[in-house]
C-alpha positions in Angstrom: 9.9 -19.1 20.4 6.3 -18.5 21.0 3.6 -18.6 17.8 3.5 -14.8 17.8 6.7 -14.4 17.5 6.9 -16.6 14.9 4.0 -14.9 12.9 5.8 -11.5 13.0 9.2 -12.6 12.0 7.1 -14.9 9.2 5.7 -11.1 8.7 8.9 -9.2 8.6 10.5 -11.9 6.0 6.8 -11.8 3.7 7.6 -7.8 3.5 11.6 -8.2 2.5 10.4 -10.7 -0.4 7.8 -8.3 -1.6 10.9 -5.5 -1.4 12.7 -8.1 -3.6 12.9 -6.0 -6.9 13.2 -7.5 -10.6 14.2 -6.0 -13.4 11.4 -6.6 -15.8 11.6 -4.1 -18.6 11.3 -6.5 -21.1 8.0 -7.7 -20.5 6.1 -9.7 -17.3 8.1 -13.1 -17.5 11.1 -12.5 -18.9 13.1 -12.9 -15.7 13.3 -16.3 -14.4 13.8 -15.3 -10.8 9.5 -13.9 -11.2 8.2 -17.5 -10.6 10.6 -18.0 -7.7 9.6 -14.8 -6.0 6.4 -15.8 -6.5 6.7 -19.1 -5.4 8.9 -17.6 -1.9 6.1 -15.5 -1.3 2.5 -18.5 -2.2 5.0 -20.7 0.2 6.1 -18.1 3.0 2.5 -17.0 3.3 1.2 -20.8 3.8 3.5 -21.0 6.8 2.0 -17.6 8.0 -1.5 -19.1 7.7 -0.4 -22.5 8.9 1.1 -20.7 12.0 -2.2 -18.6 12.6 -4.3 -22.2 12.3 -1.6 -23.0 15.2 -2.1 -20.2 17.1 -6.4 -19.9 16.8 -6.6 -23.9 18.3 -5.1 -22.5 21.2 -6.6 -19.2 21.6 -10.0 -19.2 19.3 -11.1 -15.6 18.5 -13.4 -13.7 16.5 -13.1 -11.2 14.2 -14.7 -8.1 13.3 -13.9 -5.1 11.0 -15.1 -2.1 10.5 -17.3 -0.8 7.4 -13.9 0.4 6.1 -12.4 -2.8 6.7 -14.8 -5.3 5.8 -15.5 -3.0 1.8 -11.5 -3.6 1.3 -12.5 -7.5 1.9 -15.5 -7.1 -0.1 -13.6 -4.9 -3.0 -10.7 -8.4 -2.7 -13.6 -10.6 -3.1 -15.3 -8.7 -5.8 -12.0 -8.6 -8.0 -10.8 -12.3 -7.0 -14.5 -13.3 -8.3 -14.5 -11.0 -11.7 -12.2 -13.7 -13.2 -15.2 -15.4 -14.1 -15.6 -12.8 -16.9 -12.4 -12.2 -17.7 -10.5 -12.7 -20.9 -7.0 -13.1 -20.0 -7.0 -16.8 -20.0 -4.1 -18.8 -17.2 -2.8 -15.3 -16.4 -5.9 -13.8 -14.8 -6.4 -16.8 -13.2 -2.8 -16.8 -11.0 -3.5 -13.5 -10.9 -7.2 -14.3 -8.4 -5.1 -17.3 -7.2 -2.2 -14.8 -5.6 -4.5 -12.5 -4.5 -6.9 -14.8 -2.8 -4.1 -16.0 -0.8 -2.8 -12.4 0.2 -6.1 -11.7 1.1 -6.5 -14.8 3.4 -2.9 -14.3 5.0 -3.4 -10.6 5.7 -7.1 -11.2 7.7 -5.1 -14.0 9.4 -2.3 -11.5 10.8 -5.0 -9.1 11.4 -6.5 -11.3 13.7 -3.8 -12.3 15.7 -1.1 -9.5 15.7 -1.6 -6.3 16.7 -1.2 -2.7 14.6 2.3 -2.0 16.6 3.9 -5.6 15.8 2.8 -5.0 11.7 4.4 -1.4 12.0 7.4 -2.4 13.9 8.0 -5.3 11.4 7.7 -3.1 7.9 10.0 -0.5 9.8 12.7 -2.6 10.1 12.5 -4.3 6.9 12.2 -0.9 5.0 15.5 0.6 7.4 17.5 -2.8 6.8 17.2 -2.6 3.1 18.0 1.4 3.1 21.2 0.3 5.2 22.2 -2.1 3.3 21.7 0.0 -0.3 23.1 2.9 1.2 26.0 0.7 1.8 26.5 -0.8 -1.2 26.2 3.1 -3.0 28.6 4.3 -0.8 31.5 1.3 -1.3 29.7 -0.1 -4.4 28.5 2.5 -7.0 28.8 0.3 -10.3 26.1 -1.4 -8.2 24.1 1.0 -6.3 24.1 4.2 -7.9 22.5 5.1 -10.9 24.6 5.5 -14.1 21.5 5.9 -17.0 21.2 9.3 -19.0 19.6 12.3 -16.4 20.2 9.5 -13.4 23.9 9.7 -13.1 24.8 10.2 -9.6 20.9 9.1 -8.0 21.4 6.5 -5.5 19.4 3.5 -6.1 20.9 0.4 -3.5 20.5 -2.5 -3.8 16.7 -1.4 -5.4 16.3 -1.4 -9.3 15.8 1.6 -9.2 16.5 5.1 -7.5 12.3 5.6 -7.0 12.1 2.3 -4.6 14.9 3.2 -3.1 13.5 6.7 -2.1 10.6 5.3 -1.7 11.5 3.1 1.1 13.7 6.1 2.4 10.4 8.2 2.7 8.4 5.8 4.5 10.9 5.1 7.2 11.5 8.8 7.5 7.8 9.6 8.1 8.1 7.0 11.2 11.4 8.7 12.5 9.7 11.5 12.2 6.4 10.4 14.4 8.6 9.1 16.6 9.9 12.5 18.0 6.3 14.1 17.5 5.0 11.5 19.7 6.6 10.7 22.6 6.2 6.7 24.2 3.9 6.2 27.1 6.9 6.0 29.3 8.3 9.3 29.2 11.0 9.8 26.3 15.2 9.4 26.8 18.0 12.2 25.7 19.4 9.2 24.5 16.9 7.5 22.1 16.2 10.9 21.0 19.5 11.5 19.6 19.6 8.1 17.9 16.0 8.9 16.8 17.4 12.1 15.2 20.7 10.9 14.0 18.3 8.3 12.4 16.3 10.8 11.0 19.4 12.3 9.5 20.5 9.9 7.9 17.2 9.3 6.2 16.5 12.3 4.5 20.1 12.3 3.1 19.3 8.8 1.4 16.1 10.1 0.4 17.7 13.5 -1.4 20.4 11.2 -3.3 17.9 9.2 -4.1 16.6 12.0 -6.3 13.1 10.7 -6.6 10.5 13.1 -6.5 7.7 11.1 -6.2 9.5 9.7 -3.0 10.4 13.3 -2.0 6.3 13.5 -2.3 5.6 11.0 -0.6 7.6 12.0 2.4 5.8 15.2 2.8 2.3 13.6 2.4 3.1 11.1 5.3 5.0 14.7 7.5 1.3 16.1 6.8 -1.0 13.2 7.5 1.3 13.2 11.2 0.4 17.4 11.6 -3.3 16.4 10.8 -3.7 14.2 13.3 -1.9 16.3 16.0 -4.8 18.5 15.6 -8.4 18.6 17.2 -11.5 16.6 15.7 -13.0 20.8 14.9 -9.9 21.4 13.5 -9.6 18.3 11.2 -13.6 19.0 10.6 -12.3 22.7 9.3 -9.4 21.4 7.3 -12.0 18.7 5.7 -14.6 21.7 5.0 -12.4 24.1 3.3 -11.0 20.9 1.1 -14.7 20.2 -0.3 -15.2 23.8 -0.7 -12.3 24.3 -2.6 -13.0 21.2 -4.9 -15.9 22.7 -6.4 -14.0 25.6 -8.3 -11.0 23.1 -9.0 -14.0 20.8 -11.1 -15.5 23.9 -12.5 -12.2 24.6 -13.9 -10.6 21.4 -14.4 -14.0 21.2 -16.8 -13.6 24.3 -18.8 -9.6 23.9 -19.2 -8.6 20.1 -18.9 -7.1 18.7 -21.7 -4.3 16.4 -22.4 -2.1 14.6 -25.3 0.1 11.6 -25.4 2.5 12.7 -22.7 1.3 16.2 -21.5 -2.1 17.2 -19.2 -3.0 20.8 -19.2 -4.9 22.4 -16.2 -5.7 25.9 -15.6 -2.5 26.7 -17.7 -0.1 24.7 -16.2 1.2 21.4 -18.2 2.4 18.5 -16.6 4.3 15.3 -17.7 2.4 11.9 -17.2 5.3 9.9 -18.8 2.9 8.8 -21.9 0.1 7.5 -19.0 -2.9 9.7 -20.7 -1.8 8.1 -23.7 -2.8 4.5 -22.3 -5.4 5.9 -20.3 -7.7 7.5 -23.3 -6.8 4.3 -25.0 -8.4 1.8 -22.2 -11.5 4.1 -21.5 -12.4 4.5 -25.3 -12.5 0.6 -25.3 -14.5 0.7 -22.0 -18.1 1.0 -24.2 -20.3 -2.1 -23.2 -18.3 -3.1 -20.2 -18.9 -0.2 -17.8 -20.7 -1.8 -15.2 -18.5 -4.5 -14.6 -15.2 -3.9 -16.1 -13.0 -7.0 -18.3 -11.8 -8.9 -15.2 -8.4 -9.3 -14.0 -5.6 -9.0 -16.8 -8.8 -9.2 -19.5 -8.0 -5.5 -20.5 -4.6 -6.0 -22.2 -5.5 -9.5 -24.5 -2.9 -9.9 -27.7 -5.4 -8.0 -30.2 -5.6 -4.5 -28.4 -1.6 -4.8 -27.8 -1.3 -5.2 -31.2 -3.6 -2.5 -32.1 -2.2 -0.3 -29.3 1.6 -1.4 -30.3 0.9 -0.3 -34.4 -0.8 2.8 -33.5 1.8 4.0 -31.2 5.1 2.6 -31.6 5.3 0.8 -28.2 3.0 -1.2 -25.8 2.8 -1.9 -21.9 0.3 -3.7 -20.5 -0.2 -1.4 -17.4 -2.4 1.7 -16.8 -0.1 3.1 -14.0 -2.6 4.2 -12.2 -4.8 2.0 -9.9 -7.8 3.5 -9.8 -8.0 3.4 -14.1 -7.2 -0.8 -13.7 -9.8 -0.8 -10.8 -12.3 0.9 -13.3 -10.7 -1.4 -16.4 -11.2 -4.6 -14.5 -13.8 -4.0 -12.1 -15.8 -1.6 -13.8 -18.4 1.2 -12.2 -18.9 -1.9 -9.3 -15.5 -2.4 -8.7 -14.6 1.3 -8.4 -17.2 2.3 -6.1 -16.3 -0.9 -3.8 -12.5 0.7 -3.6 -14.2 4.5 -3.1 -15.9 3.1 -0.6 -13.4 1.3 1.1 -10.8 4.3 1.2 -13.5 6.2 2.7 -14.2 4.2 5.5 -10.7 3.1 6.3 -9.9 7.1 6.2 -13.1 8.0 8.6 -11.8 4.8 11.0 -8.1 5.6 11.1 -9.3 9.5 11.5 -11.0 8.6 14.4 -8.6 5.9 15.9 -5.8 8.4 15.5 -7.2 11.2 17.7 -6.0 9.3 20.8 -2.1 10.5 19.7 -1.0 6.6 19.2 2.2 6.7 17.1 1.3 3.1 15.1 -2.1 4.4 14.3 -0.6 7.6 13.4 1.9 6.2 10.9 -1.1 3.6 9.5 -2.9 7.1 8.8 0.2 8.7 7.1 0.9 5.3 5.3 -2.8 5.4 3.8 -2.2 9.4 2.8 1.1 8.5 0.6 -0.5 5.2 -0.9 -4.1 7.0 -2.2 -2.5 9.6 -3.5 0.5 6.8 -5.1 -2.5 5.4 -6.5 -2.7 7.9 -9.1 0.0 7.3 -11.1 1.6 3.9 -10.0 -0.9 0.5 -10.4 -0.6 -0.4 -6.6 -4.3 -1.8 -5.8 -4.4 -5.7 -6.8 -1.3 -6.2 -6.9 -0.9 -9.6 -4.7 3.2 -9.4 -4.4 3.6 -5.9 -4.8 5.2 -4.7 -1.0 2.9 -1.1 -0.9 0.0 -2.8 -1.7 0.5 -5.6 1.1 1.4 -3.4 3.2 -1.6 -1.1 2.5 -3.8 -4.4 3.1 -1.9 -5.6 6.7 -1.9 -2.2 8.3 -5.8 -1.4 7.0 -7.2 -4.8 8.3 -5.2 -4.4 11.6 -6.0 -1.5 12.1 -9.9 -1.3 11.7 -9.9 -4.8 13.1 -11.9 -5.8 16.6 -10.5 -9.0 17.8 -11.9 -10.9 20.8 -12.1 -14.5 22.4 -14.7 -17.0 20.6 -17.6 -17.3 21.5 -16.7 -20.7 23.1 -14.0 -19.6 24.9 -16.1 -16.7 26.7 -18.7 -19.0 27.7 -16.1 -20.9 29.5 -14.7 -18.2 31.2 -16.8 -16.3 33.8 -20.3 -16.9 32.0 -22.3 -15.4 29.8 -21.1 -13.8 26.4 -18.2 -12.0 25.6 -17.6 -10.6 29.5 -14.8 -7.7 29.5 -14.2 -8.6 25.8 -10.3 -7.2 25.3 -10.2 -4.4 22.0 -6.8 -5.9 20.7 -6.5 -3.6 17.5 -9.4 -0.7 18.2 -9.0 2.7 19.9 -5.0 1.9 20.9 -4.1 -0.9 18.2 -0.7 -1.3 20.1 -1.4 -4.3 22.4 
């Protein structure tokens, strides 16, 4: 077996262990199995980087990434280095530790694998775990179907819960989906299009027992990233017009008739349910007075004190913001925010532009960075080292608004001069 190959089935195993759910209501370390995943995943990703050592003495390249690309390293780096400051002691520290060595693994793949091989590998490690759930609901309910008060009936698999389940449900869905929007280079088959459909089928009837809403969300967020890129660049320039005009109103009234409580946000007359989030959001930014530049590090947010505080005041305590974007401005600060602003910016202008050419792995990359920004809001994705969205989110952005070529040595040696006829493995059709 060849070295790439190696890499992508290194690749596809890396993405089931990150699927590996734990039940871990009681509290981060409870479970024994945590420091095992963990310890699958620090060793599974050495062999990844051993194997791309391997595979650049043989073929040296060089690698460069785009403005959107290279602020998601610099955002990594930023955050891996804010440890320095931080206050939560051996935890923030295998915290940096984890995700400096995501970090390094996922710039490794980018360089040598393309967009396609990334896509092709999550695809079939989301379907094999839908399969095999859908399985085990079907023949094995006291196991994969949900049994809790309002959740009777939801399948859940072999996930812990019905959400990851539909969530993974969703994602492969979206791809079925692009897969009869966008027909293969080679002309498509009445046969893989019934499969493809069938396929399809099955999908969205996982996804609807599932139950899960936000899945159900996400779904329809990756369905409309897929239609925005099936239009022209005017078009998409229209679409993006009418959005920022439209936002201006939507501040002016989110301004005059915002206003939340423990569990409930109010806007324009309409309430919504955060699930208690406001409640730990107005608590974090109320504590945020002196640190607003640069945030309290890694896991320096939630030390013993304020969970005690937090705990008396309310009657419960979970050290999680569900919500990245409040961690990134909890750790990071106004710094660490504005790296990740930045970064989601240019990775959207990038895979905007890539994704006019009609390519159906930049297309789901696209879709795949429409349902995890908007995720973002209410789930703590960004940062988190084992978490399967957010290593996903960092594979498929690096590939994707990566330019690879041969080393500078290894031009030279070819037919003279610098970089002659330098090959675009992961630009304009990342599907090499």
């Amino acid at each position: 077996m060849t070295l790439p190959k190696l890499i992508d089935g290194a690749v596809f195993v890396l993405f089931l262990l990150t699927l590996w759910s734990l039940d871990t209501i009681a509290g981060v370390g409870t479970n024994p199995l945590e420091i095992v995943r963990y310890g699958l995943i620090c060793g599974l990703e050495g062999i990844i980087l051993l194997l791309a050592i391997l595979a650049a003495r043989r073929e040296p390249v060089s690698l460069r990434l785009s403005v959107g690309g290279g602020l998601l390293v610099l955002f990594m780096a930023y955050t891996v280095s804010s440890v320095f400051w931080s206050a939560g002691g051996t935890q923030s520290v295998f915290k940096v530790v984890l995700q400096a060595f995501t970090l390094a693994t996922c710039i490794a793949v980018a360089a040598l694998r393309p967009t396609r091989a990334l896509v092709q590998m999550l695809v079939a490690a989301c379907g094999t775990v839908v399969v095999i759930g859908a399985l085990v609901a079907i023949f094995v309910p006291s196991v994969g179907v949900e049994t809790g008060w309002l959740l009777a009936g939801k399948w859940r698999g072999i996930s812990v819960q019905k959400n990851s389940f539909g969530g993974l449900a969703a994602l492969s869905l979206v791809y079925a989906i692009i897969q009869l929007a966008i027909p293969p280079a080679g002309g498509r088959r009445r046969g893989a299009l019934v499969l493809t459909t069938l396929w399809a089928g099955f999908l969205l009837l996982c996804l609807l027992m599932s139950g899960s809403r936000g899945a159900q969300l996400s779904a329809a967020l990756g369905v409309a990233g897929l239609a925005f890129t099936r239009v022209g660049r005017p078009v998409q320039n229209l679409v993006l017009f009418a959005l920022a005009v439209v936002m201006g109103p939507i501040l002016v009234l989110a301004a005059t008739t915002l206003s939340f409580d423990a569990t409930q946000l109010s806007f324009a007359g309409l309430s919504f349910d955060t699930s208690s989030r406001t409640e730990i959001w107005s608590y974090g930014l109320q504590q945020l007075g002196g640190r607003e530049l640069f945030g309290f590090g890694p896991s320096g947010f939630w030390t013993p004190e304020r969970m005690d505080v937090f705990l008396a005041d309310n009657g419960w305590v979970l050290d999680n913001f569900h919500s990245g974007y409040v961690t990134a401005l909890m750790e990071g600060g106004i710094v660490g925010i504005g790296l990740l602003t930045a970064a989601l910016v240019g990775c959207f202008s990038h895979l905007r532009k890539l994704s006019l050419n009609g390519d159906r792995w930049v297309t789901f990359t696209f879709s795949f960075f429409c349902i995890i920004v908007t995720e973002n809001i209410v789930e703590n994705v960004f940062g988190r080292s084992t978490d399967f969205l957010f290593v996903t989110f960092l594979l498929l952005m690096l590939a994707a608004t990566a330019v690879v070529a041969p080393s500078r040595r290894t031009a030279s040696a070819g037919a003279g001069g610098l970089f002659p006829n330098l090959p675009q493995l992961h630009t304009e059709s990342p599907n090499g």
